[in-house]
The first five atom37 places (N, CA, C, CB, O) and aatype in JSON, in Angstrom:
{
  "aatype": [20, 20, 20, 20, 20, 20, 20, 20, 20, 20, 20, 20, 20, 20, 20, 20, 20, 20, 20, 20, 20, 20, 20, 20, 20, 20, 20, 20, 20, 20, 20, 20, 20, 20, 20, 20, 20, 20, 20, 20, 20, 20, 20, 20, 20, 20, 20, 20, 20, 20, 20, 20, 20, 20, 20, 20, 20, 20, 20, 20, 20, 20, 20, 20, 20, 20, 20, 20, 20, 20, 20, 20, 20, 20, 20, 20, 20, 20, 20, 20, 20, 20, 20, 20, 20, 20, 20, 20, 20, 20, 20, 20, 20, 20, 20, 20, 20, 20, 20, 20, 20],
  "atom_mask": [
    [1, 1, 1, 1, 1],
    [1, 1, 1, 1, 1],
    [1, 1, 1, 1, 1],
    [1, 1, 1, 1, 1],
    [1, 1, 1, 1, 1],
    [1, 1, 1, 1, 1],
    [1, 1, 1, 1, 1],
    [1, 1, 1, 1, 1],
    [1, 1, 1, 1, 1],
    [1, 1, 1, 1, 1],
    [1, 1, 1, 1, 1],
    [1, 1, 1, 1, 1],
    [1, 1, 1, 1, 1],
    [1, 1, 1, 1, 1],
    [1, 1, 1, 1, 1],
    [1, 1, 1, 1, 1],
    [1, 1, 1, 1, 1],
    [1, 1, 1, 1, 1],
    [1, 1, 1, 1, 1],
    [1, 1, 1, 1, 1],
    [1, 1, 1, 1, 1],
    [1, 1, 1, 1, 1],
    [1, 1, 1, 1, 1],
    [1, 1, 1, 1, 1],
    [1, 1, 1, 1, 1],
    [1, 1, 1, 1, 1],
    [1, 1, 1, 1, 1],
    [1, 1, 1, 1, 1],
    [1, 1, 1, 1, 1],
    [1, 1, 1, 1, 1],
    [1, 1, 1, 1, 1],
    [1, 1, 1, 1, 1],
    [1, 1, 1, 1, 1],
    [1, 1, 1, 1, 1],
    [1, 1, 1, 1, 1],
    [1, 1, 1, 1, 1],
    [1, 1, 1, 1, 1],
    [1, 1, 1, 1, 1],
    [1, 1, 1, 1, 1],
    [1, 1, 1, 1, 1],
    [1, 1, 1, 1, 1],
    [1, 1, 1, 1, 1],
    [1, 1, 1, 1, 1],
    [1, 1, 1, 1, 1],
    [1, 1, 1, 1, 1],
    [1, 1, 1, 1, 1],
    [1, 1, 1, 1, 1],
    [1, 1, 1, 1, 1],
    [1, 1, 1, 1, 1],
    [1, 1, 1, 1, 1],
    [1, 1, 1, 1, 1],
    [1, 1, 1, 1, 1],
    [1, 1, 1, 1, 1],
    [1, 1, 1, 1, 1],
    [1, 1, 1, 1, 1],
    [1, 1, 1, 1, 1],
    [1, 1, 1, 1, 1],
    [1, 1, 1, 1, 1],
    [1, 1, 1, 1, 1],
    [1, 1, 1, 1, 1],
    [1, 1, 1, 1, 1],
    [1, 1, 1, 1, 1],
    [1, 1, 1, 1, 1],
    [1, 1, 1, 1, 1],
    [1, 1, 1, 1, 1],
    [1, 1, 1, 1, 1],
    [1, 1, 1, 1, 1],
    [1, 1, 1, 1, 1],
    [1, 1, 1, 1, 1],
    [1, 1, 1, 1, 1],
    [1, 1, 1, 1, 1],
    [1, 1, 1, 1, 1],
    [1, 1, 1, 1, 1],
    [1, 1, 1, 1, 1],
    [1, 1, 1, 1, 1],
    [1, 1, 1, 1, 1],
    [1, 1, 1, 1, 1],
    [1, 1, 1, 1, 1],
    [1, 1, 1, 1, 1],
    [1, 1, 1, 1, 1],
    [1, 1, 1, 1, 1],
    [1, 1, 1, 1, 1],
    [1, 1, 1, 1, 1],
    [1, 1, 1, 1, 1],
    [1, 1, 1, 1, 1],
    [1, 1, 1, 1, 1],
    [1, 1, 1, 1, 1],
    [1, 1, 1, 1, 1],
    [1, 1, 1, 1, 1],
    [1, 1, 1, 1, 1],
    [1, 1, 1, 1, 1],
    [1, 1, 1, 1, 1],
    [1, 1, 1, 1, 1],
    [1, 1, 1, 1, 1],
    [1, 1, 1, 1, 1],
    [1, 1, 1, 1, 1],
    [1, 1, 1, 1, 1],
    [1, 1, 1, 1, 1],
    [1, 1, 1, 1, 1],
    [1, 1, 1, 1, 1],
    [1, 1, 1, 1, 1]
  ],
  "atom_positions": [
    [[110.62, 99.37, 124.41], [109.36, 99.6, 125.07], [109.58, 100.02, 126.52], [108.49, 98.36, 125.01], [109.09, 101.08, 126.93]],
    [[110.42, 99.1, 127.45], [110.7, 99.73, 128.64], [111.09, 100.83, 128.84], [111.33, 99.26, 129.17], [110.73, 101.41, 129.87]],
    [[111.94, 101.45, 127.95], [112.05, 103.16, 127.96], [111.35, 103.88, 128.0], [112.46, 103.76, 127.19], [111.36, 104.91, 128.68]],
    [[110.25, 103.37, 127.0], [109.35, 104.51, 126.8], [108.21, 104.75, 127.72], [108.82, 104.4, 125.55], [107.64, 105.84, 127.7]],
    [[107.72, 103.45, 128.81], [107.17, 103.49, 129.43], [108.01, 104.53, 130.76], [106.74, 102.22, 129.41], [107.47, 105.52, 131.26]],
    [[109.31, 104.07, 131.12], [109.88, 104.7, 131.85], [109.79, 106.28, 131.52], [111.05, 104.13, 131.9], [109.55, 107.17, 132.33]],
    [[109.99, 106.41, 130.33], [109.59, 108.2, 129.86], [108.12, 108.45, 130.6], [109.31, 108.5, 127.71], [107.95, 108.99, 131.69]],
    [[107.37, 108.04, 129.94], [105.82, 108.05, 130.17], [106.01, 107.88, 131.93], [104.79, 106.54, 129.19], [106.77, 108.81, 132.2]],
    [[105.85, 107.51, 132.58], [105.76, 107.0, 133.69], [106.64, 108.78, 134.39], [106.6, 105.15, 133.76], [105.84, 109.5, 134.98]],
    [[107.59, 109.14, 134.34], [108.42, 109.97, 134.65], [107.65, 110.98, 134.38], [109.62, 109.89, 134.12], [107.16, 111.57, 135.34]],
    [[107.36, 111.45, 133.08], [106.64, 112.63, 132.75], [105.29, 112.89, 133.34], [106.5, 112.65, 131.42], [104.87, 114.04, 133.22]],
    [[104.58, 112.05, 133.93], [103.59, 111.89, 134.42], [103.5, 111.89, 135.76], [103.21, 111.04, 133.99], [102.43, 112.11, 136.34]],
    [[105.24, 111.52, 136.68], [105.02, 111.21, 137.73], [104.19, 110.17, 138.39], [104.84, 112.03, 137.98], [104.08, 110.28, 139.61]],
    [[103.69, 109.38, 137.92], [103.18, 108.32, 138.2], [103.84, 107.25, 139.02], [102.86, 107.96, 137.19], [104.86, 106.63, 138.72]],
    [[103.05, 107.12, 140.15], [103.12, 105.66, 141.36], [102.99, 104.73, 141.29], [102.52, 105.43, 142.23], [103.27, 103.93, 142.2]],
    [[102.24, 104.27, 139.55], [101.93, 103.02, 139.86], [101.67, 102.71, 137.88], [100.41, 102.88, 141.24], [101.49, 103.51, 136.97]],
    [[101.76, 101.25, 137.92], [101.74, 101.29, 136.57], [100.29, 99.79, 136.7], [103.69, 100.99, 135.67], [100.42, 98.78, 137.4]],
    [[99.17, 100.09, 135.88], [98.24, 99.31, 135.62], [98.5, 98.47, 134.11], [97.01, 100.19, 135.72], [98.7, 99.05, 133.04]],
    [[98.44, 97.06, 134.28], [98.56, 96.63, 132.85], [97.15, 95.66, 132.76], [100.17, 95.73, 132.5], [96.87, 94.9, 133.69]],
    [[96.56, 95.74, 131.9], [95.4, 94.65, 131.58], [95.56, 93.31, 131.58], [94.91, 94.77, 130.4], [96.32, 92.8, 130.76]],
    [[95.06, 92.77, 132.23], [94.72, 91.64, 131.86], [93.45, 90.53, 131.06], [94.93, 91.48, 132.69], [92.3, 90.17, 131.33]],
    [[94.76, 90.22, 129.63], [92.94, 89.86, 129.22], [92.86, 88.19, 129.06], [92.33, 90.7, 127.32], [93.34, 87.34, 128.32]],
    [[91.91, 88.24, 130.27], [91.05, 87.03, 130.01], [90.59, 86.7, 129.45], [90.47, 86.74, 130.31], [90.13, 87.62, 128.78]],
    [[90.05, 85.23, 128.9], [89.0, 84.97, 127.91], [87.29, 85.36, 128.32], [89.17, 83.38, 127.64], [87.31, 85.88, 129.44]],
    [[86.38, 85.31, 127.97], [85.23, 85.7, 128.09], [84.74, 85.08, 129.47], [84.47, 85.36, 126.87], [84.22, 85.74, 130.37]],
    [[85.07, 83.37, 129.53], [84.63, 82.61, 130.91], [85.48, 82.69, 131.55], [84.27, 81.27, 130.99], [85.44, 81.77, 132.37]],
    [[86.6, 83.53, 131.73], [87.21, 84.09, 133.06], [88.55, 83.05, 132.89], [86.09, 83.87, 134.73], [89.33, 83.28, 133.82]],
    [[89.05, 81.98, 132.0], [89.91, 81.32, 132.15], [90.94, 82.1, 131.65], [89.72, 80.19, 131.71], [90.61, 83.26, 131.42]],
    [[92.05, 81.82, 131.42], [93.45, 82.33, 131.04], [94.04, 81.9, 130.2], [94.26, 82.3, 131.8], [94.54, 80.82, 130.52]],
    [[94.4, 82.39, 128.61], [95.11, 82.29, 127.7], [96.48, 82.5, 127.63], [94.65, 82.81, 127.06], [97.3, 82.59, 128.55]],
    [[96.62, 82.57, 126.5], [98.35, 82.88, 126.18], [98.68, 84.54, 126.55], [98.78, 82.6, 124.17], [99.76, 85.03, 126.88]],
    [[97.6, 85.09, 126.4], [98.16, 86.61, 126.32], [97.54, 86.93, 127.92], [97.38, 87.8, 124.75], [97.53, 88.1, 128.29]],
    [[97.13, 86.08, 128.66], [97.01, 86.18, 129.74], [98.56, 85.95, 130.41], [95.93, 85.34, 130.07], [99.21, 86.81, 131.02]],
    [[98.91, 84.74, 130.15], [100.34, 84.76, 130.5], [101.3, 85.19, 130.43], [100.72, 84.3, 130.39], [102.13, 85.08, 131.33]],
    [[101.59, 86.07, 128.88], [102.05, 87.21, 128.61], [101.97, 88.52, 128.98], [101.9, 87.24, 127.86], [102.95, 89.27, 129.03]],
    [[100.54, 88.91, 129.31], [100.7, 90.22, 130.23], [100.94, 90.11, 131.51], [99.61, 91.01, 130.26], [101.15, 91.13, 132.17]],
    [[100.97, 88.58, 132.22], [101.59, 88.32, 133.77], [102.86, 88.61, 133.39], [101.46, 86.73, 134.57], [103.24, 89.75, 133.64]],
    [[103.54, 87.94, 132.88], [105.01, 87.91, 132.3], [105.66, 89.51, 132.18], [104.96, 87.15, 130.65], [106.48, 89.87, 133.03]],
    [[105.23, 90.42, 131.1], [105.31, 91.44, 131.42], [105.23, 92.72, 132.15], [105.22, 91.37, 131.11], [105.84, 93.79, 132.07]],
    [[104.25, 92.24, 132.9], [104.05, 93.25, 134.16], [105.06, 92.6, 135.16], [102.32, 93.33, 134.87], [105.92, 93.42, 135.47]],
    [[105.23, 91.44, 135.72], [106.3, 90.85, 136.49], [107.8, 91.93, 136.0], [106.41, 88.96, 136.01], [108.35, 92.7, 136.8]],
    [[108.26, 91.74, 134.47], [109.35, 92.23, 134.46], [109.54, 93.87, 134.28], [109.9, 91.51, 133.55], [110.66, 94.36, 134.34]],
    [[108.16, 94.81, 134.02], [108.03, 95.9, 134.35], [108.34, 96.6, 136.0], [106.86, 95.96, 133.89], [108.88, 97.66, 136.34]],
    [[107.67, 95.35, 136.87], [107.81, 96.11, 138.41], [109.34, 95.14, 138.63], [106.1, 95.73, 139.92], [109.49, 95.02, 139.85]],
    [[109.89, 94.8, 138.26], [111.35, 94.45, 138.31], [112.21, 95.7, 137.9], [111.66, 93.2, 137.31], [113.11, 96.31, 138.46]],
    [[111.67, 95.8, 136.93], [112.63, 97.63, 135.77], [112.16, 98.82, 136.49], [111.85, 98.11, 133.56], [113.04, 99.61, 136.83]],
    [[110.84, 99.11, 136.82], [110.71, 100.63, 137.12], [110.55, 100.82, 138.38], [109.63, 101.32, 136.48], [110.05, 101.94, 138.43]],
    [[110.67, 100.41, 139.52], [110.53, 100.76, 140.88], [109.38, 101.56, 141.35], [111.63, 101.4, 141.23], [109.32, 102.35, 142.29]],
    [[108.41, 101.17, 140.45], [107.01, 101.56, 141.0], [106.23, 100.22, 140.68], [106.29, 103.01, 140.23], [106.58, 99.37, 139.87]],
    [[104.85, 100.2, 141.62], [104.24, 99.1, 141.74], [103.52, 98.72, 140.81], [103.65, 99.06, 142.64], [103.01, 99.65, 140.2]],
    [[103.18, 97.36, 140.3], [102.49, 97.11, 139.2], [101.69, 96.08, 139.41], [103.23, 96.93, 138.17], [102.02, 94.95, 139.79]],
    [[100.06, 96.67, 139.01], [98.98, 95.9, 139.38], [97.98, 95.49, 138.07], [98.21, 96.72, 140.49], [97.97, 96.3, 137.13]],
    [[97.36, 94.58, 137.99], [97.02, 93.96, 136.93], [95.45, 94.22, 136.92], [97.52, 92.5, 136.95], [94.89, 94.27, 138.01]],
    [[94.84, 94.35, 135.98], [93.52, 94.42, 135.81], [93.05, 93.56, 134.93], [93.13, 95.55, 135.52], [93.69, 93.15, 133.96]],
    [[91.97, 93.25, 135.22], [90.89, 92.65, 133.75], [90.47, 93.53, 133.3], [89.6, 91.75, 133.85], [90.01, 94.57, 133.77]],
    [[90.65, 93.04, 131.96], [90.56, 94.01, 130.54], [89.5, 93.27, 130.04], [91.98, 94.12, 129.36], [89.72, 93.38, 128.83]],
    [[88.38, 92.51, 130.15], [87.84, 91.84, 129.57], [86.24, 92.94, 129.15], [87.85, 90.46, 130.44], [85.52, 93.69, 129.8]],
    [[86.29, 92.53, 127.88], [85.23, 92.87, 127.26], [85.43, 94.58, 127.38], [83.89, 92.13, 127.93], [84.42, 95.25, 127.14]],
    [[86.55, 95.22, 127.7], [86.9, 96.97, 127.63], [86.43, 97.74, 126.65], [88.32, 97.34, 127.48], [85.68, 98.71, 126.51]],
    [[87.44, 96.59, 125.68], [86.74, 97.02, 124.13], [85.77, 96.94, 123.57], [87.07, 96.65, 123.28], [85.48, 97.5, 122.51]],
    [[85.18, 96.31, 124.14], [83.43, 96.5, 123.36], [82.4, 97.38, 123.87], [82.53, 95.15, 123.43], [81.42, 97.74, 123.21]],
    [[82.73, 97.79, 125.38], [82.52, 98.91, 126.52], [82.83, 99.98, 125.95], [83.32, 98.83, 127.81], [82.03, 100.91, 126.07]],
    [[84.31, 100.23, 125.01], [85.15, 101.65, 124.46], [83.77, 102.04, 123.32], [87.18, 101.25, 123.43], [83.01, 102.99, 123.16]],
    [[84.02, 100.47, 122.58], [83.5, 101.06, 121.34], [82.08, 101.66, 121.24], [83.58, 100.09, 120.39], [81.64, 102.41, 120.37]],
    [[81.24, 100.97, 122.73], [80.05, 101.42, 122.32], [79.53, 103.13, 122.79], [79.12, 100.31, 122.88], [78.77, 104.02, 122.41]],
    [[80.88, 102.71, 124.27], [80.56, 104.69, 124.36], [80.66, 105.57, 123.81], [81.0, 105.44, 125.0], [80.11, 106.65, 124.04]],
    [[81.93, 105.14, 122.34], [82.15, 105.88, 121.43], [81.0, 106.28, 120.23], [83.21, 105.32, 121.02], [80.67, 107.39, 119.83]],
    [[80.6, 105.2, 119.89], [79.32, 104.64, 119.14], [78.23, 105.65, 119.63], [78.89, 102.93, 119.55], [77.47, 106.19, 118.82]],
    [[78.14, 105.96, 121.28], [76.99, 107.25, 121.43], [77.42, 108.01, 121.71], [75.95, 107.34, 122.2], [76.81, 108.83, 122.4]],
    [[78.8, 108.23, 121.33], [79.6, 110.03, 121.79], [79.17, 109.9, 119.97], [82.17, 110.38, 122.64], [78.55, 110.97, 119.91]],
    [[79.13, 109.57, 119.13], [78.73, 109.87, 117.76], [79.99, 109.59, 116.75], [78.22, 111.43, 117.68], [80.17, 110.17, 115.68]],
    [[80.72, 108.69, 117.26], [81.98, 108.53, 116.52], [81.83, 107.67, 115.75], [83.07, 108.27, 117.17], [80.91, 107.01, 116.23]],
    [[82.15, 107.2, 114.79], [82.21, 106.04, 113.85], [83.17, 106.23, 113.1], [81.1, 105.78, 113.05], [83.85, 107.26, 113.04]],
    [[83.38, 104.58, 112.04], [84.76, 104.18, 111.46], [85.9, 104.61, 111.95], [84.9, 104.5, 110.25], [86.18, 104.23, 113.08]],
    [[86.79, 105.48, 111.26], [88.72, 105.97, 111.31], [87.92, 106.72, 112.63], [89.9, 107.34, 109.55], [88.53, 106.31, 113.62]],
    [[86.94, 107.54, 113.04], [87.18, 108.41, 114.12], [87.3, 107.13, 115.55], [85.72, 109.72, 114.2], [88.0, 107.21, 116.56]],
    [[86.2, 105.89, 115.09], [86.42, 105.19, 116.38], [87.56, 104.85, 116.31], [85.64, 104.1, 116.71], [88.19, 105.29, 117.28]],
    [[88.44, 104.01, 115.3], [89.87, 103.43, 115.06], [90.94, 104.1, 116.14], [90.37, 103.78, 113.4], [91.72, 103.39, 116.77]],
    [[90.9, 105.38, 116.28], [92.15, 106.24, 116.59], [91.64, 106.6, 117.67], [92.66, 107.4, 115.66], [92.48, 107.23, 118.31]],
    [[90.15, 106.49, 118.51], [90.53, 106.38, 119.79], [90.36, 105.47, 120.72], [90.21, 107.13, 120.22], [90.6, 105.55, 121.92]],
    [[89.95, 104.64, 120.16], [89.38, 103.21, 120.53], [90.26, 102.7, 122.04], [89.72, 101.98, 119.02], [89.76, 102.66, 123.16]],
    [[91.78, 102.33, 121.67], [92.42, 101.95, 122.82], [92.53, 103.06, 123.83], [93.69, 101.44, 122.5], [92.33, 102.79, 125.02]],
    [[92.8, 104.14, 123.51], [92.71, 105.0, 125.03], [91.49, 104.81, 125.39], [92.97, 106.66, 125.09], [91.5, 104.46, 126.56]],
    [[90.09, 104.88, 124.84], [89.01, 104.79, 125.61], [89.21, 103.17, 126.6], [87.61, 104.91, 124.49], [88.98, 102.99, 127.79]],
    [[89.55, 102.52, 125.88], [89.69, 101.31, 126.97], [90.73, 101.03, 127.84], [89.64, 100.2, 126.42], [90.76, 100.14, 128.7]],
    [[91.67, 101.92, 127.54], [92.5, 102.23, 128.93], [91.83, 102.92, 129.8], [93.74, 103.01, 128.78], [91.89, 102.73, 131.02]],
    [[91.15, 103.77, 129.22], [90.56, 104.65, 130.4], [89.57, 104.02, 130.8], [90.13, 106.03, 130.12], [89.3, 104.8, 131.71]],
    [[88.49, 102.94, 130.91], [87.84, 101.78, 131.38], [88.78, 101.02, 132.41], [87.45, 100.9, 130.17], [88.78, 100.75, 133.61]],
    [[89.61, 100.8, 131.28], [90.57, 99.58, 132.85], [90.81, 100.54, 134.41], [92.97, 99.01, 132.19], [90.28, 100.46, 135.52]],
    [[91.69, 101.27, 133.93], [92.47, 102.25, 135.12], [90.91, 102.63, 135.52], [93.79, 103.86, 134.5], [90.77, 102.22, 136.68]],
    [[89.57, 103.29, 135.04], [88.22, 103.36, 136.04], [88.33, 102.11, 137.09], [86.61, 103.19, 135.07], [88.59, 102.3, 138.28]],
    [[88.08, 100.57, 136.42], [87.78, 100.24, 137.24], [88.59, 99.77, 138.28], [87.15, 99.74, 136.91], [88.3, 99.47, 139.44]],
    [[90.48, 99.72, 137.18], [91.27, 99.55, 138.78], [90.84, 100.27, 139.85], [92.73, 99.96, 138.81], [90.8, 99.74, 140.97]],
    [[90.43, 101.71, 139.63], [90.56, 102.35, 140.47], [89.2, 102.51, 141.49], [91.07, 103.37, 139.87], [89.07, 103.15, 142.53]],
    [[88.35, 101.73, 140.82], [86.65, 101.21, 141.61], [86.92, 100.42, 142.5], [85.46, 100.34, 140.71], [86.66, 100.67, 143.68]],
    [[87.64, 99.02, 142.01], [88.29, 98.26, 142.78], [88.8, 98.66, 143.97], [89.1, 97.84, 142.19], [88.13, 98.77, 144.99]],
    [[89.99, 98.89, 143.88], [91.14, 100.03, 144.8], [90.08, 100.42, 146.1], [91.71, 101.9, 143.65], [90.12, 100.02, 147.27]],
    [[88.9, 101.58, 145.26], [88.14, 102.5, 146.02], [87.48, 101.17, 147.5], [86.68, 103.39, 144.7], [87.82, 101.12, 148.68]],
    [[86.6, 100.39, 146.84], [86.06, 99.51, 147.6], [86.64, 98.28, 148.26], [85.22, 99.22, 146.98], [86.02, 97.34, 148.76]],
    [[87.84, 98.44, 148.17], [89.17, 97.66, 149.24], [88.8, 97.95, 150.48], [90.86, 98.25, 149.12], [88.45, 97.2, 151.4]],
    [[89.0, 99.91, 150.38], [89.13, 99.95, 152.04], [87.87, 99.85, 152.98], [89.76, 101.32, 152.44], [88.01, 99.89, 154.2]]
  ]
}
């Protein structure tokens, strides 16, 4: 997996690597909360670009419904489902980010 991100990351030229974080619904922290800390920790250890964490919470139900009125349903939502909710997270990392400065 670290390769391939390193591919991805290279081909893209990319500065920065966003990983989700998913919380449970009331904002507490699970196992796969600790696991995507865990892995993003040893990602900005491996690739020498910075790595910042987002909440991923509730993305997917955000993906599915924009998909739901772009007119997609079943296998068409299936296959794009997670990029649409990548592309949610990295929005709002980048909302975030925006209203820092």
């Amino acid at each position: 997996m670290l390769e391939n991100v390193k591919d991805l990351l290279a081909d893209y030229d990319a500065k920065a690597l966003i990983v989700g974080l998913p919380y449970n619904f009331d904002g507490t922290e699970s196992e796969m909360t600790t696991e995507a800390r865990d892995l993003a920790r040893k990602f900005e250890l491996s690739l020498g670009v910075p790595v910042y964490l987002q909440d991923e919470r509730a993305t997917t139900y955000e993906a599915r419904g924009r998909l739901w009125k772009a007119g997609l349903e079943g296998k068409g939502v299936q296959r794009v489902l997670d990029s649409e909710a990548a592309t949610i997270i990295l929005t709002d990392f980048l909302d975030r980010l925006h209203h820092r400065r």
